[in-house]
N, C-alpha and C positions, 0 to 999 in steps of 0.2 A: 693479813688475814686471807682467809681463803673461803668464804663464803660463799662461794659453789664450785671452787676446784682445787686441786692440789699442788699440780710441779706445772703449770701450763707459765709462760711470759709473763717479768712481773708486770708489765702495760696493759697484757691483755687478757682476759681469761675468757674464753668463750669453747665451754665444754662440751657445748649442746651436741655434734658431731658423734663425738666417743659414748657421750651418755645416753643419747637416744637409743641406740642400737644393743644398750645393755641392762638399763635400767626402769622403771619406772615410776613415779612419784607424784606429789602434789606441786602456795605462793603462795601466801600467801604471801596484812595489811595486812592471804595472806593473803593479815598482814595483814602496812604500811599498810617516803619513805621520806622531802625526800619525806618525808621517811613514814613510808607507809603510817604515818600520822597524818599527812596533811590532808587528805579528803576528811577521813573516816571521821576521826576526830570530830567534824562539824555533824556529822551525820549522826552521831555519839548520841548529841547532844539534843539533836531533832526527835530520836527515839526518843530519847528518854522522857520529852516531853509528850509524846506519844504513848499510851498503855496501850494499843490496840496492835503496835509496834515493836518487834521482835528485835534486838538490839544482839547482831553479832560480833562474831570475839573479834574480828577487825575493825570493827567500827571505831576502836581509838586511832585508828591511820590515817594519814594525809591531810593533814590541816591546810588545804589551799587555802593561797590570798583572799579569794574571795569564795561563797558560801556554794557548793557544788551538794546537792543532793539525790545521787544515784549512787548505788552499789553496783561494782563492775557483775559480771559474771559467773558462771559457774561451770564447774564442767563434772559428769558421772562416771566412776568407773562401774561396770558392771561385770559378777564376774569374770574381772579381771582384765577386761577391757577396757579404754576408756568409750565415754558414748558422749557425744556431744548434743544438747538440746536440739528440738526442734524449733527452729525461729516460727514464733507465730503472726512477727510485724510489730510494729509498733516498734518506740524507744525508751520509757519505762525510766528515763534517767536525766542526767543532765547534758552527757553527751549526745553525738548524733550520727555516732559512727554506725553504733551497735546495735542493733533489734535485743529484743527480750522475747524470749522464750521460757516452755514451762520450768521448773526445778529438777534438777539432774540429782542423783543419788547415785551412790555407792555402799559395796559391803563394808562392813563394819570389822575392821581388824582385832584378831586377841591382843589384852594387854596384860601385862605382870611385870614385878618387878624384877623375877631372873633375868643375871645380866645386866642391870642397869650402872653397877657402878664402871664395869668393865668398858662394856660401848660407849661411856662419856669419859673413860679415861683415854681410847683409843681415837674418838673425835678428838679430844682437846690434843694428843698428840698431834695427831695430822692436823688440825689448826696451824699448830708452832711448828709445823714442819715444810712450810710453802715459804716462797716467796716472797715480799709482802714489803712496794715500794712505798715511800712517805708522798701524800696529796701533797704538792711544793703549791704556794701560792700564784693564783692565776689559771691555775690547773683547774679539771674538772673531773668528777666522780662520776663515772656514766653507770646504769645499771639497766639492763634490759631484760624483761619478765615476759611470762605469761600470764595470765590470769585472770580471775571473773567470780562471780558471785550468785551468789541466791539473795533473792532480799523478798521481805511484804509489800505485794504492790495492794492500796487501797483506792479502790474507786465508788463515790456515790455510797461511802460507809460499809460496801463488800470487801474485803480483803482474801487474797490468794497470792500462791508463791508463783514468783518469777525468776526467768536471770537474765542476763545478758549472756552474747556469745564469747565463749574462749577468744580473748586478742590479746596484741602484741602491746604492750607498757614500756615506753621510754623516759625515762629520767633522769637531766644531769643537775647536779648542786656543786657549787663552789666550795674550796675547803672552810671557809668563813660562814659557809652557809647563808650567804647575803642575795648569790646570785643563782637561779635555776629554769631551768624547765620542764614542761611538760608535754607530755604526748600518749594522752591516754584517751579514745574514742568513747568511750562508757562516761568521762569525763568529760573531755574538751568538745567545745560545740562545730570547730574546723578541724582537718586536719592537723592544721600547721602546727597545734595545742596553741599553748600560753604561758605566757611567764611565768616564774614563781620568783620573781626578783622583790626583794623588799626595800622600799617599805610598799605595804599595803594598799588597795584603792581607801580604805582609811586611814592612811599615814602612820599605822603603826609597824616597826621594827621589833619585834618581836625577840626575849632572848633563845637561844637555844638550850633545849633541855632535855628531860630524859626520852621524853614524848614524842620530839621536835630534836632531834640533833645534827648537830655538824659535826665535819671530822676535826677539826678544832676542839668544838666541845669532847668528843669522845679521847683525844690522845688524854686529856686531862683529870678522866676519870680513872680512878683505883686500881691497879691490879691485881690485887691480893684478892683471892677468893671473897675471905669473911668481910674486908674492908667494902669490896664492891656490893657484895649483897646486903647487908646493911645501908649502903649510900639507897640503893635499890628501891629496899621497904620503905624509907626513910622518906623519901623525895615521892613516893607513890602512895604515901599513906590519904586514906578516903578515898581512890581508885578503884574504879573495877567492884568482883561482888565477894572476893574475901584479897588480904593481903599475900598469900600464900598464890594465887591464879592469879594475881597481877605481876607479884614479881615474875612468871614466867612470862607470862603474855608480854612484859616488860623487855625481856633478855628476847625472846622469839622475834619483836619487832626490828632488835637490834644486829636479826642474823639478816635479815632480810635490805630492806633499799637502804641500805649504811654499808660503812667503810669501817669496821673497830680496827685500828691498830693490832698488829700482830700479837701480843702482850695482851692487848684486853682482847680479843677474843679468844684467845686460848682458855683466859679466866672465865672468860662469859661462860663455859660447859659447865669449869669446876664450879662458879658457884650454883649452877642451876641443878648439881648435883646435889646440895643441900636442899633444896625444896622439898617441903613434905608433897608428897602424894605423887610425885614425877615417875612412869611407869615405861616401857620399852612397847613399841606394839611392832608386832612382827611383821607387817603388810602393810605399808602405806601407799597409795598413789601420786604422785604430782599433776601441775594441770596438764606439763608436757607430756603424759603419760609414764612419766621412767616409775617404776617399783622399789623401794627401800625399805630400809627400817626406818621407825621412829622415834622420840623421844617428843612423849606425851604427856599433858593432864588434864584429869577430867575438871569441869567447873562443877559443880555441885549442883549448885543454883542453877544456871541455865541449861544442863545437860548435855552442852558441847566441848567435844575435848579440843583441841589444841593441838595440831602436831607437827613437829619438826620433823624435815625426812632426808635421810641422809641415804648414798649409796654403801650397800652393804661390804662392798670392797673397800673400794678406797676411805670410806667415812667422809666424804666430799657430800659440805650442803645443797642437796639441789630447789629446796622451796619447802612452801608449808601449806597446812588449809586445816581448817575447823569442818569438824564433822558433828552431827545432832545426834548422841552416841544413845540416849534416855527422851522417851517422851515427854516433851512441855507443854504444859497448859497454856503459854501464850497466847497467840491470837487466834481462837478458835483451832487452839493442838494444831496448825498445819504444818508447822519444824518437825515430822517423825524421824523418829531415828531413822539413819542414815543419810538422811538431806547432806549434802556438803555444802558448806555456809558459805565457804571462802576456801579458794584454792588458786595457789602462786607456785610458778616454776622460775626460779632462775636461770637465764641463758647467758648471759654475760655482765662480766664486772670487770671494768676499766678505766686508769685516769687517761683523760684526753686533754688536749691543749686548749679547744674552745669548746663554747657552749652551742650545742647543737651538732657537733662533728661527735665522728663514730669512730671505733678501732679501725676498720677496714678502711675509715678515711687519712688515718697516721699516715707519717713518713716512716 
């Protein structure tokens, strides 16, 4: 797969170099991973038992071992810039890396459907047209990101929007998905991060699944377009706020802190081309700043679209982020359109030997 480059090393890929200097774009969780399930996920769950709590389209990501409730960061493009928050102090999260500042925005890109079958015909190409080594056992999955969030922070029953600062996400998972870690400041309360080895500080091992996967799990799913998006609906039903926005939000999560096998990510485009309401938007942001296209949909219900963003050359994924495209009544309307909910860059995707070692540390 090549979920953020195209002809680069199959060991190593780290684009950020060539892409910075031409591109600009969103990460989401995004997103996640791994897999930009294991935080959010828990976080999911804290909304929703919150109504005064704005539940965004990441919040299904990162299911850490144990219960983490902060949402990373955010970052604004303006005008075509990106603009990074002002830190006001404070940490707003679970980690303790990161200060929280106010909510960053950005312009809102045109969307339509010209052109969408085409630009997913030309991704899934260049998908199956890279590289794309098999994780061997003992191996590790490294993925390093960008990215940050907007979240509700509530105090003393006032609620107002915050994020955290734009920082660097490191993440490795074994291919069994048994072994991992973390190094996320927004998250982890040291540098060093924390495990994500299982079993859990409650003794559960957990399987891997569409939510939650490993690269194990994923060699074993479908490749057939209509087989996979079926498996998709199937396994996601009661998810999310219709089944048509989960199965993207589903397939989105799996561009991001995962490994699909060459074969299934190529399919992952074709089926996400069957989804109704999947639209093109012609400007998207990353949090590294690069600029793309995207390949987006709107949620209905919450007013936030979803967008994958690829470069407009090569069709190389660089990240994703949710944007608040429609005014919501949430918690006192403060999501106005253009808030970015969630926004992830990809900088590199690697297998490495050990856990906690980096491409630049290979032989």
């Amino acid at each position: 797969m090549n979920a953020n480059t195209s002809r680069q090393s199959p060991a190593e890929w780290d684009e950020s170099d060539e892409l910075l200097s031409r591109t600009a774009r969103d990460l989401p969780t995004g997103r996640h991973q791994f897999h930009k399930e294991r935080l959010m996920a828990q976080i999911h769950d804290t909304q929703q038992q919150d109504s005064r709590t704005a539940t965004p389209a990441k919040a299904r990501r990162f299911q850490l071992p144990r219960p983490a409730f902060a949402l990373p960061a955010m970052v604004a493009a303006a005008a075509g810039a990106v603009v990074v928050a002002t830190v006001l102090g404070g940490n707003g999260g679970g980690g303790s890396g990161v200060a929280t500042g106010p909510a960053l925005t950005t312009e809102i890109g045109t969307a339509s459907t010209s052109g969408l079958p085409q630009l997913l015909d030309q991704i899934s190409l260049a998908a199956a047209d890279t590289s794309h080594p098999d994780v061997k056992p003992g191996q590790f999955v490294y993925i390093e990101s960008k990215t940050a969030d907007t979240f509700i922070k509530t105090v003393d029953d006032k609620s107002s929007l915050a994020s955290h600062e734009l920082h660097k996400r490191q993440i490795w998972e074994s291919a069994d998905g048994v072994e991992g870690w973390l190094i996320d400041p927004a998250v982890n309360d040291g540098p060093e991060g924390e495990t994500l080895t299982l079993p859990d500080e409650q003794g559960n091992t957990p399987k891997a699944h569409l939510g939650a996967p490993s690269y194990d799990y994923l060699t074993k799913l479908p490749t057939d377009p209509d087989a996979l998006l079926a498996k998709i609906y199937k396994e996601t039903k009661g998810q999310g706020n219709t089944p048509d926005q989960q199965a993207f939000s589903t397939i989105g999560d799996l561009l991001g802190e995962s490994y699909p096998p060459a074969e299934l990510y190529s399919a992952l485009f074709e089926a996400a081309a069957k989804i109704p309401g999947v639209v093109v938007v012609d400007d998207a942001v990353d949090a590294a700043g690069r600029h793309g296209v995207a390949v987006a949909r709107l949620d209905e219900t919450s007013g936030q679209r979803e967008e994958w963003i690829f470069d407009k050359k090569s069709h190389v994924f660089l990240g994703d982020r949710t944007v608040q495209v429609r005014k919501n009544g949430g918690t006192d309307g403060l999501l106005t359109p253009g808030t970015v909910v969630y926004t992830s860059a990809i900088m590199n995707r690697a297998i490495v030997d050990d856990m906690k070692q980096t491409p630049s540390q290979t032989g």
